[in-house]
GUMIKE-701083 format. One record per residue: residue in three letters; y, x, z of N, C-alpha, C, O in turn. Coordinates in Angstrom, 1 decimal, padded with zeros to 4 digits. Layout:
<sites>
@resn:ALA | n_py:Y | n_px:X | n_pz:Z | ca_py:Y | ca_px:X | ca_pz:Z | c_py:Y | c_px:X | c_pz:Z | o_py:Y | o_px:X | o_pz:Z
...
</sites>
This chain:
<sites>
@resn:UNK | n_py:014.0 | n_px:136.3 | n_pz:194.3 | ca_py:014.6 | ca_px:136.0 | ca_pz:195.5 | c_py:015.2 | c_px:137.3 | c_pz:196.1 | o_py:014.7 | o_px:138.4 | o_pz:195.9
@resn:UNK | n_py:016.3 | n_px:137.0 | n_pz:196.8 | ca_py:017.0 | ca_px:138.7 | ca_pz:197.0 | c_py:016.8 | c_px:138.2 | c_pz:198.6 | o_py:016.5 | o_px:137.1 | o_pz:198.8
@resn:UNK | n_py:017.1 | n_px:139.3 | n_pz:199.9 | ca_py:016.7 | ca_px:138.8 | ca_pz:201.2 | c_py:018.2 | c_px:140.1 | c_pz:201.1 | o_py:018.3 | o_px:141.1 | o_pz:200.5
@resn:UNK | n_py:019.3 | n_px:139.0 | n_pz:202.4 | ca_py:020.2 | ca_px:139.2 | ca_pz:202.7 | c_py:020.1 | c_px:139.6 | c_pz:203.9 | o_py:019.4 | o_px:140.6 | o_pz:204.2
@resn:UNK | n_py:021.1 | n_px:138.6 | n_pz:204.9 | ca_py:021.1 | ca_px:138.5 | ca_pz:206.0 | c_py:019.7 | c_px:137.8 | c_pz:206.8 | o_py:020.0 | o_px:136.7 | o_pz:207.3
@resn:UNK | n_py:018.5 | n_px:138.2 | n_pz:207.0 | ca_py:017.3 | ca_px:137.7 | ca_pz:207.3 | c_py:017.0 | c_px:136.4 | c_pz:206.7 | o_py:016.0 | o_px:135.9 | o_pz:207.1
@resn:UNK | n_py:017.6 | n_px:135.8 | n_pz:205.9 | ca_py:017.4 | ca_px:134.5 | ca_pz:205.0 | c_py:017.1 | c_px:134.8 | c_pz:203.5 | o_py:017.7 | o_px:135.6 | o_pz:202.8
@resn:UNK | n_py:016.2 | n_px:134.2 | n_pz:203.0 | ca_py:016.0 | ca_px:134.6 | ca_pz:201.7 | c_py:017.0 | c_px:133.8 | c_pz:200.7 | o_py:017.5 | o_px:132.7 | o_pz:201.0
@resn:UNK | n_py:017.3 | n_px:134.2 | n_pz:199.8 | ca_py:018.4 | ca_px:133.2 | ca_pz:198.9 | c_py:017.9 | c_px:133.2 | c_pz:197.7 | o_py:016.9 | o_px:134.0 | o_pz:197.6
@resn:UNK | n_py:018.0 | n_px:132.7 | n_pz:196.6 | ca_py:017.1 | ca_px:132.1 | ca_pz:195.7 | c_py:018.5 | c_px:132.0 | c_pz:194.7 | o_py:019.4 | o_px:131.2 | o_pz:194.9
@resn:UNK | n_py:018.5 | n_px:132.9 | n_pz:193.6 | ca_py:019.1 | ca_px:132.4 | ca_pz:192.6 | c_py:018.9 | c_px:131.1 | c_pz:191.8 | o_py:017.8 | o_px:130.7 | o_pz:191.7
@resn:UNK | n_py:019.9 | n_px:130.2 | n_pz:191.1 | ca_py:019.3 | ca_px:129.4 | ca_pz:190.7 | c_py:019.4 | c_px:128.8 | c_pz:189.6 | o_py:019.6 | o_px:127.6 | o_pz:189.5
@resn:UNK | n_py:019.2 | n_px:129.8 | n_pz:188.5 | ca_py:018.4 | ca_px:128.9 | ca_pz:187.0 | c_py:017.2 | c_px:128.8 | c_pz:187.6 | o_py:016.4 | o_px:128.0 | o_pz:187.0
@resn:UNK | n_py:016.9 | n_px:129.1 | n_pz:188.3 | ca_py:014.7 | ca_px:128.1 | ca_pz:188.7 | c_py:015.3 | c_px:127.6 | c_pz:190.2 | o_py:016.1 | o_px:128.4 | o_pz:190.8
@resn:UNK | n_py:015.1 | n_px:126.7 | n_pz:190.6 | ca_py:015.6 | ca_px:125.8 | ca_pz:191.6 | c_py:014.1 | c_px:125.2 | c_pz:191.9 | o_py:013.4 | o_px:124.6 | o_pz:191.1
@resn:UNK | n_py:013.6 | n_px:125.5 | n_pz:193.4 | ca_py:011.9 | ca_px:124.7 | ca_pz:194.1 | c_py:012.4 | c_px:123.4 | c_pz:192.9 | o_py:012.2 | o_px:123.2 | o_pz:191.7
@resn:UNK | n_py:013.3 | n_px:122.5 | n_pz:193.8 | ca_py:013.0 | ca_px:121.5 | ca_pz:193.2 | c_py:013.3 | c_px:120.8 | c_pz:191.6 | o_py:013.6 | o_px:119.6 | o_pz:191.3
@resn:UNK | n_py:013.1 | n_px:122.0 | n_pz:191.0 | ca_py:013.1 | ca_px:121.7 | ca_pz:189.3 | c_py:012.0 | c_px:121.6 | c_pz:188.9 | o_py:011.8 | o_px:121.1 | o_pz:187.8
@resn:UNK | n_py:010.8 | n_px:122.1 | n_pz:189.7 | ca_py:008.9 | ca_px:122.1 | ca_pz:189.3 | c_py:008.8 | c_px:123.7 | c_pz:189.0 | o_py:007.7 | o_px:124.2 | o_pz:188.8
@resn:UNK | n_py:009.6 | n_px:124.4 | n_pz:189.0 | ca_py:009.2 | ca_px:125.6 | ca_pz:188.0 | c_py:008.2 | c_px:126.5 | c_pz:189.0 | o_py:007.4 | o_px:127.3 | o_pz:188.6
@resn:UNK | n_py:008.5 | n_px:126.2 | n_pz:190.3 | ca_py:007.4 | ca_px:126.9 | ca_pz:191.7 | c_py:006.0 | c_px:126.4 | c_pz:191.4 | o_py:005.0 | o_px:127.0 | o_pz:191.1
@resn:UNK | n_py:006.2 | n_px:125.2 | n_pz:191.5 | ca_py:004.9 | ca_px:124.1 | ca_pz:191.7 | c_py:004.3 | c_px:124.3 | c_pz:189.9 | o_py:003.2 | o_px:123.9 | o_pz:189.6
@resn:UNK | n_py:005.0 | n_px:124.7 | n_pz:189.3 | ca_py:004.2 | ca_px:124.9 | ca_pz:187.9 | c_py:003.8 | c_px:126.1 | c_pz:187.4 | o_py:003.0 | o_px:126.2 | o_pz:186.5
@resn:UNK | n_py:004.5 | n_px:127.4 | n_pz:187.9 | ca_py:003.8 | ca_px:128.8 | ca_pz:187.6 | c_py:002.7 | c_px:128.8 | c_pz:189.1 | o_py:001.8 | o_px:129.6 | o_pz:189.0
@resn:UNK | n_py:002.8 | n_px:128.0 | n_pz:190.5 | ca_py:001.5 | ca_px:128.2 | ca_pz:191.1 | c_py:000.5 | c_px:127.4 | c_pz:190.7 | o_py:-000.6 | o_px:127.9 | o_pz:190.6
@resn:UNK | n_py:000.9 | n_px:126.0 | n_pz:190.2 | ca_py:-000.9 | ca_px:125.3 | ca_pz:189.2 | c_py:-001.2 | c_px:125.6 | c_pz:188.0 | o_py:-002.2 | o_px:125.2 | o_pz:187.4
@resn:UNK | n_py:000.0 | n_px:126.6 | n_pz:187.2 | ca_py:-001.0 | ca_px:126.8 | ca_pz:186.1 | c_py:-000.9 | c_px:128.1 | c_pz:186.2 | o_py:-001.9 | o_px:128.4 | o_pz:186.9
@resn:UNK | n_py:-000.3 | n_px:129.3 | n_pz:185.9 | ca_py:-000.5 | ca_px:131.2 | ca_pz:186.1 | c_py:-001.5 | c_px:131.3 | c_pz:187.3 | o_py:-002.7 | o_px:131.8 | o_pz:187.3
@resn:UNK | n_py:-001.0 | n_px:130.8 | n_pz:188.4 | ca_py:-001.9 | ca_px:131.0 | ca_pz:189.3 | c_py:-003.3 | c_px:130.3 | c_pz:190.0 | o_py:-004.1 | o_px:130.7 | o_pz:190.8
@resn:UNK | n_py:-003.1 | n_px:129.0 | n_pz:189.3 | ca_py:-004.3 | ca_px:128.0 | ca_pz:189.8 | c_py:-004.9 | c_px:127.6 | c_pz:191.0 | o_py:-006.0 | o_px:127.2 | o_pz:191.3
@resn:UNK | n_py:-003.5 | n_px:127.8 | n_pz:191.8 | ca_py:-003.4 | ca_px:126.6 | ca_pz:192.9 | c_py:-003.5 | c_px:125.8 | c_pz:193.0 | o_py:-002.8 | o_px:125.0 | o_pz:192.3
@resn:UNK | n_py:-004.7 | n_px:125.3 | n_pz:194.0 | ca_py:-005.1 | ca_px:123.9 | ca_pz:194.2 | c_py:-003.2 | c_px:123.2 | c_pz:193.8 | o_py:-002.2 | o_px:123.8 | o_pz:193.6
@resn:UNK | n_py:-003.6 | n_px:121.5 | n_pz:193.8 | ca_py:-002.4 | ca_px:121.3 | ca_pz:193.7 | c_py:-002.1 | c_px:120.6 | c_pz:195.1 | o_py:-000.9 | o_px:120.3 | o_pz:195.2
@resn:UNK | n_py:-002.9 | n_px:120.4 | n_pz:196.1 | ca_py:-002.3 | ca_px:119.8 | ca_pz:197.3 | c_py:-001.8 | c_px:121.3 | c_pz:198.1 | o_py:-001.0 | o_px:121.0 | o_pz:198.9
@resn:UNK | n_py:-002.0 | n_px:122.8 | n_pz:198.1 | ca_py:-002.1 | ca_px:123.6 | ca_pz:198.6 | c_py:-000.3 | c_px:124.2 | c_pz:197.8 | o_py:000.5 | o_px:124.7 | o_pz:198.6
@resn:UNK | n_py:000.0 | n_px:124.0 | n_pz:196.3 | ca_py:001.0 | ca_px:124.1 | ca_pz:195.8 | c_py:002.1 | c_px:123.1 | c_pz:196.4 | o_py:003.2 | o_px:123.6 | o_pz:196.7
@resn:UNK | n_py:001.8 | n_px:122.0 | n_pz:196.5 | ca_py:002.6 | ca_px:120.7 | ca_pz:196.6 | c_py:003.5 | c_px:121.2 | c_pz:197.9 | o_py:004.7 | o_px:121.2 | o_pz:197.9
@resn:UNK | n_py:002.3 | n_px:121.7 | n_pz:199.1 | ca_py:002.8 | ca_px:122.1 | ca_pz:200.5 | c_py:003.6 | c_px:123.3 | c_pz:200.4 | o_py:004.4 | o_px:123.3 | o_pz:201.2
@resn:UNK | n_py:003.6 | n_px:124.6 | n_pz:199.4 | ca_py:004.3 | ca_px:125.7 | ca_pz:199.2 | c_py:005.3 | c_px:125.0 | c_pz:198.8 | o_py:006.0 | o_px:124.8 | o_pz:199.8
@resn:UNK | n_py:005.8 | n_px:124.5 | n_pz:197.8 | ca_py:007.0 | ca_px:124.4 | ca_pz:197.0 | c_py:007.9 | c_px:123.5 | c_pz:198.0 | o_py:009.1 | o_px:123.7 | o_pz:198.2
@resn:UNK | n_py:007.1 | n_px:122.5 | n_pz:198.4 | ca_py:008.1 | ca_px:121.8 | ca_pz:199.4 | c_py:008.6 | c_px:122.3 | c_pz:201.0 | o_py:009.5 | o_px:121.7 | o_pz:201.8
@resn:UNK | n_py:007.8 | n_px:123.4 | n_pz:201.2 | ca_py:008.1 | ca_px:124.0 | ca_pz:202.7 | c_py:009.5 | c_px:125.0 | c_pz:202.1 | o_py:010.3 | o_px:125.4 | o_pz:202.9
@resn:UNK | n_py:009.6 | n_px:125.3 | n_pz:201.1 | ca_py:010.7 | ca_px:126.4 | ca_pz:200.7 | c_py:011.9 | c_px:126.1 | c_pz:200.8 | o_py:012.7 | o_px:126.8 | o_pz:200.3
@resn:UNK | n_py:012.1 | n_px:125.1 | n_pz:201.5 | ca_py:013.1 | ca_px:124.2 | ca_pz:201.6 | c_py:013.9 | c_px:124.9 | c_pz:202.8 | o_py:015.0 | o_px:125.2 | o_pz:202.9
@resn:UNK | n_py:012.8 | n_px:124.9 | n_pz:203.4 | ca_py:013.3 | ca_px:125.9 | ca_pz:205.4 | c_py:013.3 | c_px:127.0 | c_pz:205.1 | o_py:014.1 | o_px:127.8 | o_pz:205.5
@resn:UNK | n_py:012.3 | n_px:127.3 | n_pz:204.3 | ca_py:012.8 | ca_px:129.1 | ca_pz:204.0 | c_py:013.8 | c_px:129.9 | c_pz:202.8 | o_py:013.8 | o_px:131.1 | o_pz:202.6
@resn:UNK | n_py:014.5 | n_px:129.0 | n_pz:202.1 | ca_py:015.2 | ca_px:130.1 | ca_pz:201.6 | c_py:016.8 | c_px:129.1 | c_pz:201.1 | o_py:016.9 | o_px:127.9 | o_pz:201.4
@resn:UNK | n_py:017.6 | n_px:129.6 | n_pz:200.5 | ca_py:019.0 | ca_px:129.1 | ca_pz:200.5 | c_py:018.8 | c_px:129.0 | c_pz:199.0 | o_py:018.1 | o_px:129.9 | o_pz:198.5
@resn:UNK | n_py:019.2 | n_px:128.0 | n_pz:198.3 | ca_py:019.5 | ca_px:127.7 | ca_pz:196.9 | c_py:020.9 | c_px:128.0 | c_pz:196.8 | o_py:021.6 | o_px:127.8 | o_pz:197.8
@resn:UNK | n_py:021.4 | n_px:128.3 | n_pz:196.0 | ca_py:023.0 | ca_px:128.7 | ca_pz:195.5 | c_py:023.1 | c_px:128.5 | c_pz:194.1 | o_py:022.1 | o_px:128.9 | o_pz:193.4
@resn:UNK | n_py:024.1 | n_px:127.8 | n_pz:193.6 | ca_py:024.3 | ca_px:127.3 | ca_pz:192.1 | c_py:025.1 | c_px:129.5 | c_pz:192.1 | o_py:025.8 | o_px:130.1 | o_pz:192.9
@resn:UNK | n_py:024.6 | n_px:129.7 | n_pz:191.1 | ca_py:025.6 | ca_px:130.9 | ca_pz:190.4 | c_py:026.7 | c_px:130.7 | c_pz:189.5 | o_py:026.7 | o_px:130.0 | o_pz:188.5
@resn:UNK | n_py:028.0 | n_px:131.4 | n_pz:190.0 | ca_py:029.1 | ca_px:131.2 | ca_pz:189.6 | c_py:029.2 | c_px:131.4 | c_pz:188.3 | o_py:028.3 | o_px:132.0 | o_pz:187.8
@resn:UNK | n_py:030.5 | n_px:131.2 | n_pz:187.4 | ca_py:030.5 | ca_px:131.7 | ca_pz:186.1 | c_py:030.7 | c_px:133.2 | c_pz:185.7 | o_py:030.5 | o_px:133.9 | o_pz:184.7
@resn:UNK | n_py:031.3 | n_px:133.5 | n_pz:187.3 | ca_py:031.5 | ca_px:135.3 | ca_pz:187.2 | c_py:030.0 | c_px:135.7 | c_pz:187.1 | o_py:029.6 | o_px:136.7 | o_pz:186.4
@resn:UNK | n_py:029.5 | n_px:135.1 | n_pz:187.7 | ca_py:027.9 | ca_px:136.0 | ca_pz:187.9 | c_py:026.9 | c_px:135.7 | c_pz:186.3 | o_py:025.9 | o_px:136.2 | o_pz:186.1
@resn:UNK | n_py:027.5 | n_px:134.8 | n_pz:185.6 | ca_py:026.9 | ca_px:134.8 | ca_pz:184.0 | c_py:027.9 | c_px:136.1 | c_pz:183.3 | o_py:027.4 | o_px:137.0 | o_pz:182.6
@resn:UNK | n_py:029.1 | n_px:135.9 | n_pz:183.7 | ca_py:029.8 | ca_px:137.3 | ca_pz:182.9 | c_py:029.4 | c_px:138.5 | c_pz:183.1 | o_py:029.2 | o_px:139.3 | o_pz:182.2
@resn:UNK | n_py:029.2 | n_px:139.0 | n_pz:184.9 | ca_py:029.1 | ca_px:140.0 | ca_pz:185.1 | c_py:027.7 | c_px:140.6 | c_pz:184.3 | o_py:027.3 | o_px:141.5 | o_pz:183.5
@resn:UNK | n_py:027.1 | n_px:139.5 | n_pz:184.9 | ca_py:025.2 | ca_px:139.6 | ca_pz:183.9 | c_py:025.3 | c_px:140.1 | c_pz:183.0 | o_py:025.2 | o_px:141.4 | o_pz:183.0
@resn:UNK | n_py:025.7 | n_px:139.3 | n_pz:181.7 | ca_py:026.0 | ca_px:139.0 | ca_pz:180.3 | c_py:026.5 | c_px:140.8 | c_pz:180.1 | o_py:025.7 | o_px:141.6 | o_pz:179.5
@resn:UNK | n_py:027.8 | n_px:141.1 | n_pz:180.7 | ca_py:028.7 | ca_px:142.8 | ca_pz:180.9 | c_py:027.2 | c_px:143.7 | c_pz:180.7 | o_py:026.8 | o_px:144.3 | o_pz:179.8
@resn:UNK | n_py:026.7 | n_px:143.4 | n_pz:182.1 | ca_py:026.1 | ca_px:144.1 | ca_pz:182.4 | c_py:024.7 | c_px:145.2 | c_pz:182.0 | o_py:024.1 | o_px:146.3 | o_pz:182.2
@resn:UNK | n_py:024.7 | n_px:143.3 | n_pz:180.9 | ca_py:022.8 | ca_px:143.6 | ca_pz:179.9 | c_py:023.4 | c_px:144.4 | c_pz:178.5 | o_py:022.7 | o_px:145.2 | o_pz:177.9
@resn:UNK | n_py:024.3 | n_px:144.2 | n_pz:178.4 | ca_py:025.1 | ca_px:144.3 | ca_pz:177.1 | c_py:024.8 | c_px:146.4 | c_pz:177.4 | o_py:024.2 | o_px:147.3 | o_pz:176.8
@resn:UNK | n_py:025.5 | n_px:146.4 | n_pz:178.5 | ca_py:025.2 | ca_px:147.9 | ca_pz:178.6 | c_py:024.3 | c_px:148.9 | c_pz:178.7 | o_py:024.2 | o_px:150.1 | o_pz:178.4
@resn:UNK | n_py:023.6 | n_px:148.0 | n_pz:179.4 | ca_py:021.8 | ca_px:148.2 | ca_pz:179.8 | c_py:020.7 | c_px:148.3 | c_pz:178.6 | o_py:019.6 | o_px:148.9 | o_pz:178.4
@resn:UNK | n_py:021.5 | n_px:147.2 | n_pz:177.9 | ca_py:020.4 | ca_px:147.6 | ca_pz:176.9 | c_py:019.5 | c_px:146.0 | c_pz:177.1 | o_py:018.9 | o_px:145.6 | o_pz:176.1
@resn:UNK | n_py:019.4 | n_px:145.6 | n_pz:178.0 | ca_py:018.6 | ca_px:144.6 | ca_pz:178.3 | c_py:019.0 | c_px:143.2 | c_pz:177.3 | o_py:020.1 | o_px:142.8 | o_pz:177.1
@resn:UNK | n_py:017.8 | n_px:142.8 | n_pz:176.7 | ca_py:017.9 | ca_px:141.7 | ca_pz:175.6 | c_py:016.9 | c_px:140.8 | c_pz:176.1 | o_py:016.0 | o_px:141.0 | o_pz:177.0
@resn:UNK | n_py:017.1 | n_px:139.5 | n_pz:175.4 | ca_py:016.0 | ca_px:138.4 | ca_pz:175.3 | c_py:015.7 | c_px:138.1 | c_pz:177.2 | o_py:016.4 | o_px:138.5 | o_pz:178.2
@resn:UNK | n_py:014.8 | n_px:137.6 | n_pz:177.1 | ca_py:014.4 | ca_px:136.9 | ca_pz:178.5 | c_py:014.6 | c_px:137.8 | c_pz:179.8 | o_py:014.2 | o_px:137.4 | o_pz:180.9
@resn:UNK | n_py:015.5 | n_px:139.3 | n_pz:179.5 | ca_py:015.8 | ca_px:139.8 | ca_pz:180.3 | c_py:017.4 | c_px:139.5 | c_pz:181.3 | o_py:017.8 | o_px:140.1 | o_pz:182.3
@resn:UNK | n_py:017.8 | n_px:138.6 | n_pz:180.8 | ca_py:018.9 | ca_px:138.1 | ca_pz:180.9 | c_py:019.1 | c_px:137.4 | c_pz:182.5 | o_py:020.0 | o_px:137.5 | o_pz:183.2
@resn:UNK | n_py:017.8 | n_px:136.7 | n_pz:182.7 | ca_py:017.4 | ca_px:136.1 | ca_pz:184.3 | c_py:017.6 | c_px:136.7 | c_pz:185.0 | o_py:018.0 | o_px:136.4 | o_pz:186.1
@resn:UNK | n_py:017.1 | n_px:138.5 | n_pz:184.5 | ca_py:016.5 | ca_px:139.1 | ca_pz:185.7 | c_py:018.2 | c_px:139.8 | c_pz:185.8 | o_py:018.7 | o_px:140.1 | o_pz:186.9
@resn:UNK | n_py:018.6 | n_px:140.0 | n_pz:184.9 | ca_py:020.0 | ca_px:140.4 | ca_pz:185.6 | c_py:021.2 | c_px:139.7 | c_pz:186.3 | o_py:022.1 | o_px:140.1 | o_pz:186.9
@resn:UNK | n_py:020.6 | n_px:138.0 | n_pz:185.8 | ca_py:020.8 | ca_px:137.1 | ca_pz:186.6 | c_py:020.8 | c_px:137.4 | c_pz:187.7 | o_py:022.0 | o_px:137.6 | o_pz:188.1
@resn:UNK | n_py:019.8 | n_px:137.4 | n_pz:188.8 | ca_py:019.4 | ca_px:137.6 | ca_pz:189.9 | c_py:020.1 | c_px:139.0 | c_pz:190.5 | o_py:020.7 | o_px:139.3 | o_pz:191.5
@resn:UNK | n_py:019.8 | n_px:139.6 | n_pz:189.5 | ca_py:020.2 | ca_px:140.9 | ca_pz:190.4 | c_py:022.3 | c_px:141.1 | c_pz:190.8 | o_py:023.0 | o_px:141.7 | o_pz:191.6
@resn:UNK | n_py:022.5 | n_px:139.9 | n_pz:189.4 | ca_py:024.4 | ca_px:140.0 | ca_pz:189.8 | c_py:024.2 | c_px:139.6 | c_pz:191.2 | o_py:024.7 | o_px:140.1 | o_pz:192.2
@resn:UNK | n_py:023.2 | n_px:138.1 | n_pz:191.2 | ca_py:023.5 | ca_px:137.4 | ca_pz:192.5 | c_py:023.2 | c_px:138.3 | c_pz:193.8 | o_py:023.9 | o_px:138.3 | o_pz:194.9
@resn:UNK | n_py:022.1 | n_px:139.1 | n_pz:193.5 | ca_py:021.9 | ca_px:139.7 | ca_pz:194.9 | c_py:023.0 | c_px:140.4 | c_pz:195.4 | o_py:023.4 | o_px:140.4 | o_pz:196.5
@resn:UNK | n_py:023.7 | n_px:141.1 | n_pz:194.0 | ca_py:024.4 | ca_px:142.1 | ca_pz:194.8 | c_py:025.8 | c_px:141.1 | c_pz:195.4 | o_py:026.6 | o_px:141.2 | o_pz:196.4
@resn:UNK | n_py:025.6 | n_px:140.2 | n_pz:194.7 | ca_py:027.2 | ca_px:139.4 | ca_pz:195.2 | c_py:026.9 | c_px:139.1 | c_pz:196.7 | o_py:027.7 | o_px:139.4 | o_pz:197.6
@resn:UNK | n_py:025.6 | n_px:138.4 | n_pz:196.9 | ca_py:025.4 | ca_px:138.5 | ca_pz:197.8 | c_py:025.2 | c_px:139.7 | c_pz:198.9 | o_py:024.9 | o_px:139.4 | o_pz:200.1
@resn:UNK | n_py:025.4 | n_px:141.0 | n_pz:198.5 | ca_py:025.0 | ca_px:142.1 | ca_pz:199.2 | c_py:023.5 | c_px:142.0 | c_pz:199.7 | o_py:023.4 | o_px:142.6 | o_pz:200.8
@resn:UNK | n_py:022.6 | n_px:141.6 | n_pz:199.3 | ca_py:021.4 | ca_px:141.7 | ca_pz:199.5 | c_py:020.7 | c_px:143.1 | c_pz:198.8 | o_py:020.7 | o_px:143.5 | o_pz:197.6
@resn:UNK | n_py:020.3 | n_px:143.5 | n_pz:199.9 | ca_py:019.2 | ca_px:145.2 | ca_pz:199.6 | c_py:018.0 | c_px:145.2 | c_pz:199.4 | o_py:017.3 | o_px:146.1 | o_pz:200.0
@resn:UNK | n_py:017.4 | n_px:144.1 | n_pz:198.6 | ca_py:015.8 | ca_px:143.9 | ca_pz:198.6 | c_py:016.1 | c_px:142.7 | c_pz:197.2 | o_py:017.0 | o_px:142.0 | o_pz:196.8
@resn:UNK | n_py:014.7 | n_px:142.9 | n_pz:196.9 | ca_py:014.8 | ca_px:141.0 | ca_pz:195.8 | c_py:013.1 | c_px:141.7 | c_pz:195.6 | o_py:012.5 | o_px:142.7 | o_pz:195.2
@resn:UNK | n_py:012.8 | n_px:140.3 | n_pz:196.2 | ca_py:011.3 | ca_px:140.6 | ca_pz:196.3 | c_py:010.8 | c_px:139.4 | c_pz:194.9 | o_py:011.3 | o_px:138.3 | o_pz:194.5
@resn:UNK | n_py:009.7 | n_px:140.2 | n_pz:194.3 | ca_py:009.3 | ca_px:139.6 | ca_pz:192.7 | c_py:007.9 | c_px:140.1 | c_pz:192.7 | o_py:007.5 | o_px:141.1 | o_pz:193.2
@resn:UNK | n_py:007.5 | n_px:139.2 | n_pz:192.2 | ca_py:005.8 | ca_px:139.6 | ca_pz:191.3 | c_py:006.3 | c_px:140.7 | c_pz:190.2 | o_py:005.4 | o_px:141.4 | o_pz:189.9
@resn:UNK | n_py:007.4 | n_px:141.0 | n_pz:189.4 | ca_py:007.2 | ca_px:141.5 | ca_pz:188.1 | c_py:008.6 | c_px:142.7 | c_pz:188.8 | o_py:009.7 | o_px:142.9 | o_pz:188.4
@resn:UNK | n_py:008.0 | n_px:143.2 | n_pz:189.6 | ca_py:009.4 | ca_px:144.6 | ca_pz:189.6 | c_py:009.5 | c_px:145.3 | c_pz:188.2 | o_py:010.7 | o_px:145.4 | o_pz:187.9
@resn:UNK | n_py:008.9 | n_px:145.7 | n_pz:187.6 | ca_py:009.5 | ca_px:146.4 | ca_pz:186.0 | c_py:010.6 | c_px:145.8 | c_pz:184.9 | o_py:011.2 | o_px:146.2 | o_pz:183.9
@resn:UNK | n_py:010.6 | n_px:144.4 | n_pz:185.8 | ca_py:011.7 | ca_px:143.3 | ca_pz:184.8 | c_py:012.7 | c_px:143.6 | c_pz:185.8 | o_py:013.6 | o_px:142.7 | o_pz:185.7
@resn:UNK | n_py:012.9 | n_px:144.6 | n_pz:186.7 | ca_py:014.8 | ca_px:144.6 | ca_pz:187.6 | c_py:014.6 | c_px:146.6 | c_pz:187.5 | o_py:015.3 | o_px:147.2 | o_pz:188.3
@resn:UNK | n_py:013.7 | n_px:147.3 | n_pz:186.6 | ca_py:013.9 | ca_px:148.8 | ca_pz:186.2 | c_py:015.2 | c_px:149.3 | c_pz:186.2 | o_py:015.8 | o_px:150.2 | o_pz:186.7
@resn:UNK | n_py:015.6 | n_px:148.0 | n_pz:185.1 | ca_py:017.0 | ca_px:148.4 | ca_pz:184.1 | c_py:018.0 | c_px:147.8 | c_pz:184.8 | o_py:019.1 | o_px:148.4 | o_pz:184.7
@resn:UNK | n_py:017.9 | n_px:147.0 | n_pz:185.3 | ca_py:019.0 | ca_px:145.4 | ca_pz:185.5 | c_py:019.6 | c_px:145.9 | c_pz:186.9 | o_py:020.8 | o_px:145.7 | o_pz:187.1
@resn:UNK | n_py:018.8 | n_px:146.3 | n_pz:187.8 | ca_py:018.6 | ca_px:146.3 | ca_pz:189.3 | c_py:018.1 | c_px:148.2 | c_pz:189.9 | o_py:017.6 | o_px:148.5 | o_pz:191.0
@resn:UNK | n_py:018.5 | n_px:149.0 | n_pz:189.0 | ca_py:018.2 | ca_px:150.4 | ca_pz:189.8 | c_py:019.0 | c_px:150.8 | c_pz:191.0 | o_py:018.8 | o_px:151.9 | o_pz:191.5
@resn:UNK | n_py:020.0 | n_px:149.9 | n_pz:191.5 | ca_py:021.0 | ca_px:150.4 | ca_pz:192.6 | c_py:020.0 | c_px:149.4 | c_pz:193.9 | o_py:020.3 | o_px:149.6 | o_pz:195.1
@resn:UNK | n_py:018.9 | n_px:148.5 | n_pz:193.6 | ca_py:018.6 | ca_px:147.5 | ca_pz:194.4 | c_py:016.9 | c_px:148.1 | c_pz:194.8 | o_py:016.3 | o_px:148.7 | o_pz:194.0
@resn:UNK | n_py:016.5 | n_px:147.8 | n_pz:196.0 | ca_py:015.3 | ca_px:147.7 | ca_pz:196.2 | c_py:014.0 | c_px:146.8 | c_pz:196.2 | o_py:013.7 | o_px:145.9 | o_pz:197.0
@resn:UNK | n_py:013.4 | n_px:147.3 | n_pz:195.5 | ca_py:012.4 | ca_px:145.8 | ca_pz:194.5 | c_py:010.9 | c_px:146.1 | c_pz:195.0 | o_py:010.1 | o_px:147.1 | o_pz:194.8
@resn:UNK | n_py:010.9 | n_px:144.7 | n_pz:195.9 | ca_py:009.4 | ca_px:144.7 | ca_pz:196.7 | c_py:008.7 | c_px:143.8 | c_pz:196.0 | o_py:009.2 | o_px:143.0 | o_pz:195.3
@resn:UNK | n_py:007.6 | n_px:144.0 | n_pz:196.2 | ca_py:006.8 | ca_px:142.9 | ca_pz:195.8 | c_py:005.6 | c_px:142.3 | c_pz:196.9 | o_py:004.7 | o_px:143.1 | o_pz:197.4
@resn:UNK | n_py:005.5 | n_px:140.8 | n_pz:197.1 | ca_py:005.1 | ca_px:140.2 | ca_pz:198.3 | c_py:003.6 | c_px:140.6 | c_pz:198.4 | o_py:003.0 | o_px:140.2 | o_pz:199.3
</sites>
């Protein structure tokens, strides 16, 4: 998630309502599932879903090619075209070492 204008925005190959929230919190992290059920569906008011454009698979795609970045690194430069498209100065992640390469112009918090 990258945080813009005080709204959080949410790239979207993983979309809340695809399961992929509700399925890395009941199984990686082993959230109850009524306690998951209430996270994934409150995220609704807190953050903006956006389909990503075809530019933002090219710029990516440009981007990893240069970087060096291969295999399942691909998302994470995903996210980071989106942030910057969006001009967002933050993308808050559990795994900051996966935006080292993809994301060094961005600032990477972790919750």
């Amino acid at each position: 998630m990258s945080r813009g204008a005080g709204r959080f925005r949410a790239a979207v190959h993983e979309r809340p309502r695809d399961g992929g929230t509700f399925a890395t919190l009941t199984g990686f992290y082993k959230v109850p599932t009524d306690a998951a059920s209430e996270l994934t569906l409150s995220l609704r008011d807190s953050i903006a879903v956006e389909a990503l454009a075809w530019a933002d698979y090219e710029t990516a795609i440009r981007e990893a090619r240069s970087r060096g970045v291969m295999g399942g690194g691909i998302y994470d430069s995903l996210h980071a075209t989106f942030a910057r498209r969006k001009k967002a100065v933050q993308i808050v992640t559990r795994n900051p070492s996966h935006f080292e390469h993809v994301a060094p112009d961005i600032e990477i918090l972790t919750p």
